[in-house]
N, C-alpha and C positions, 0 to 999 in steps of 0.2 A: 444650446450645446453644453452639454457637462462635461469634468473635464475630472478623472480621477488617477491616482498614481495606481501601479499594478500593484495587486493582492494574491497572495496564494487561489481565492475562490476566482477571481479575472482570469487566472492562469491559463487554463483551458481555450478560454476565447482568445487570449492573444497569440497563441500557438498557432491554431488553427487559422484564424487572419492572418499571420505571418507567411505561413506555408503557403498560401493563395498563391504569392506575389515573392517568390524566393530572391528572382533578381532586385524588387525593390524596399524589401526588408532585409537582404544579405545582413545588413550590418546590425541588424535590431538581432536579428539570430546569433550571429557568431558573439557579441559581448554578452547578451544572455549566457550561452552555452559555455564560453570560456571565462570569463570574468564577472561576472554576477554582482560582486560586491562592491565593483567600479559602477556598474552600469545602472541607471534608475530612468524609469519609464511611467511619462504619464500618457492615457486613455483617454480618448476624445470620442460621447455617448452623443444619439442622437434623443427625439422623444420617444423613439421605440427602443431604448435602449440598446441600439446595435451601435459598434463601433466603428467611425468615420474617421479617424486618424491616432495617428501616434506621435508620439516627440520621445526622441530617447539622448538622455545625456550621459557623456563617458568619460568619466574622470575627471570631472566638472569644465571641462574644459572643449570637447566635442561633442557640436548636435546636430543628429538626423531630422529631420521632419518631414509628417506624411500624411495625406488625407487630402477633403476637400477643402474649397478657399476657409469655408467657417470653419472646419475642423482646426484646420492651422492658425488661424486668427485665434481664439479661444487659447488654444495651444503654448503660444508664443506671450501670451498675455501673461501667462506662469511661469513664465521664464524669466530671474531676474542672476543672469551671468551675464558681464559685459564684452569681455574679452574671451572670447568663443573662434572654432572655427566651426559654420553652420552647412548642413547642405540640406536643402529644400529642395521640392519640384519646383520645374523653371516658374508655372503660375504663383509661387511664392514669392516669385523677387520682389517683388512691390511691398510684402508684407515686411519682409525680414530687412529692405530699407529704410520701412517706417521704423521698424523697433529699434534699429540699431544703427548711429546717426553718425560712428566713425568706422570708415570700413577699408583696413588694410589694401586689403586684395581680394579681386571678386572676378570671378569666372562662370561660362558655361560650361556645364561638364556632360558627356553622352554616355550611357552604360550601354554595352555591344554583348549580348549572348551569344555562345554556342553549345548547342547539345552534339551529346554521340552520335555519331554520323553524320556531322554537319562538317568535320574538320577535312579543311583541304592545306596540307600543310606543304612547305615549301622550306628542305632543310637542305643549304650549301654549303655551311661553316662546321667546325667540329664545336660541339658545346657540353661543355662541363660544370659539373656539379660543382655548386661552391660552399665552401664550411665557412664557421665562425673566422678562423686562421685567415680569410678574404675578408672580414668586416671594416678595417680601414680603406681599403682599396673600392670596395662600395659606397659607402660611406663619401668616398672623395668623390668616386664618377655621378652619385646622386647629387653633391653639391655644386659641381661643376655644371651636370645638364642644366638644373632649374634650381638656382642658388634664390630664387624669392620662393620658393615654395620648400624647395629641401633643404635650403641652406643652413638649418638649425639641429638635421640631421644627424647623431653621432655615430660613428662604429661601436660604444657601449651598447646602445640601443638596438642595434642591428643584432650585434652579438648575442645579448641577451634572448630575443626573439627567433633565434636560429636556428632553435628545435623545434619552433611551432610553423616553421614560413621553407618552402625548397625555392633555392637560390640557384641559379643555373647563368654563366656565362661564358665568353666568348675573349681569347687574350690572342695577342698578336706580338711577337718577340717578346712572351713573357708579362708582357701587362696587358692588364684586361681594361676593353674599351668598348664591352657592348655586357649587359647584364640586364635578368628579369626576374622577379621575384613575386610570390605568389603563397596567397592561405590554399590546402588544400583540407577537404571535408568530402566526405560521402554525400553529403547531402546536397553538394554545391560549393564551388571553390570559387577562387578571383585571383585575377592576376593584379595584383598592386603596383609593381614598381617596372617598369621599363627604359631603360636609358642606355645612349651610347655617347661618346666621346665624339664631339664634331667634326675631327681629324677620320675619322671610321664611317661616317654617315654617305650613305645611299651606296651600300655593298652588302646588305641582303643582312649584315649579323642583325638586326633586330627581327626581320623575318624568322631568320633561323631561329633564335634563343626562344622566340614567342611560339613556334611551332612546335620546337621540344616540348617546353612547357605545357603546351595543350595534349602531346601526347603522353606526357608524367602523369599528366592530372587526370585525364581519361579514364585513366589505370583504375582509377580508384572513384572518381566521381563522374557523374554524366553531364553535369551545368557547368561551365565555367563563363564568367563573367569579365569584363575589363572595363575601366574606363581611362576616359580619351577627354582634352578638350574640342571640344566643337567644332574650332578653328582649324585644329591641326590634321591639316587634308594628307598630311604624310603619312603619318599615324594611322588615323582611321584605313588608309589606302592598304595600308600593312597587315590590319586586322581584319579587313574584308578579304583579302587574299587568301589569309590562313581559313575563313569561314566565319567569322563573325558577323553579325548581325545588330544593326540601327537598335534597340528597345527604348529608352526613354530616357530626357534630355534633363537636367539639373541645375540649380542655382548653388555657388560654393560661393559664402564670403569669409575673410579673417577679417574681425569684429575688434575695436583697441576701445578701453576704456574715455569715457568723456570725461574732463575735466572741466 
């Protein structure tokens, strides 16, 4: 297995492998397309020189991985960051445990498709668009749902990325306790962030907010993607309602330096 970084003449090929499998290159696409000079990507060749996987890192600090067992094995063998968060296919875990021998927090994760025509949406609550001016108040409800995983979250961050992500949520005497947030593309969008406050939970706002959002994003693109942990039968039950769909199951770890 060869194993080379992308080139202007690769370019072509990686496009076009990418496109095959939108929901499972999403994230190789969009840092290409919008950040370029963050993102760096090596090529995993076979002997006929076609290519069998990817690894793409973003901002030295987040990596995708893709391909077959040897693809990714070869792959990972080029990778010398320690403190990473990695998300592989689930037949990865065993790989990205061997490489990386302190691991934070490690999850299953499920990516759910729906194309146009597929959305069966179910809206109770009134949902609102949200600006920058909302980035604290997200910002907290993100920290609050999942304080190991969002907990490092800020409202600068949020803010900053407020033109490029539509924020849609749900407020109850004035505070909001149910929010979803999502890239949208022509090409194929995602919904990234979904969370509501526990005092709020099992009264339809994440159905709702998740429903608007699929019909926001409809507007303008025909694939919209979400992902879920594994585990969480609430979640997934919520995004089958609306029209999603099972596609393929992932390994996620945050990786801490050995000393």
């Amino acid at each position: 297995m060869k194993v080379l970084p992308l080139n202007p003449q690769r370019e072509p090929e990686f496009w076009e492998y990418a496109y095959q499998d939108i929901p499972d290159y999403y994230f190789f696409i969009l840092d290409m397309t919008h950040d370029r000079a963050s993102t760096k990507i090596l090529l995993a060749f076979n002997e006929q020189d076609r290519i069998k996987g990817m690894m793409m890192t973003y901002q030295e600090r987040i990596v995708q991985l893709r391909g077959n067992f040897k693809a990714a094995k070869a792959l990972l063998a080029q990778l010398d960051i320690e403190n990473v968060e990695i998300q592989g296919l689930k037949e990865h875990e065993p790989l990205i445990l061997e490489k990386f021998k302190k691991v934070k927090k490690a999850l299953e994760l499920m990516v759910l498709t729906l194309k146009k025509g597929e959305e069966t949406p179910h809206t109770t609550r009134p949902v609102e668009r949200l600006h920058s001016s909302d980035a604290e108040e997200i910002a907290a409800l993100m920290n609050y749902a999942d304080p190991e995983w969002w907990g490092e979250v800020t409202a600068k961050e949020i803010a900053d990325e407020m033109q490029d992500r539509l924020w849609l949520g749900i407020r109850v005497d004035g505070q909001l306790v149910s929010i979803g947030g999502a890239t949208v593309h022509d090409w194929g969008s995602c919904i990234t962030t979904v969370a509501t406050h526990e005092d709020h939970r099992n009264k339809g706002y994440a159905t709702s907010v998740v429903s608007t959002l699929v019909d926001r994003i409809l507007q303008k693109s025909g694939l919209v993607l979400i992902y879920v942990e594994s585990d969480n039968a609430p979640a997934v039950h919520t995004y089958t309602k609306v029209g999603f769909n099972p596609y393929r199951r992932y390994f996620v770890a945050r990786t801490e330096k050995t000393s």
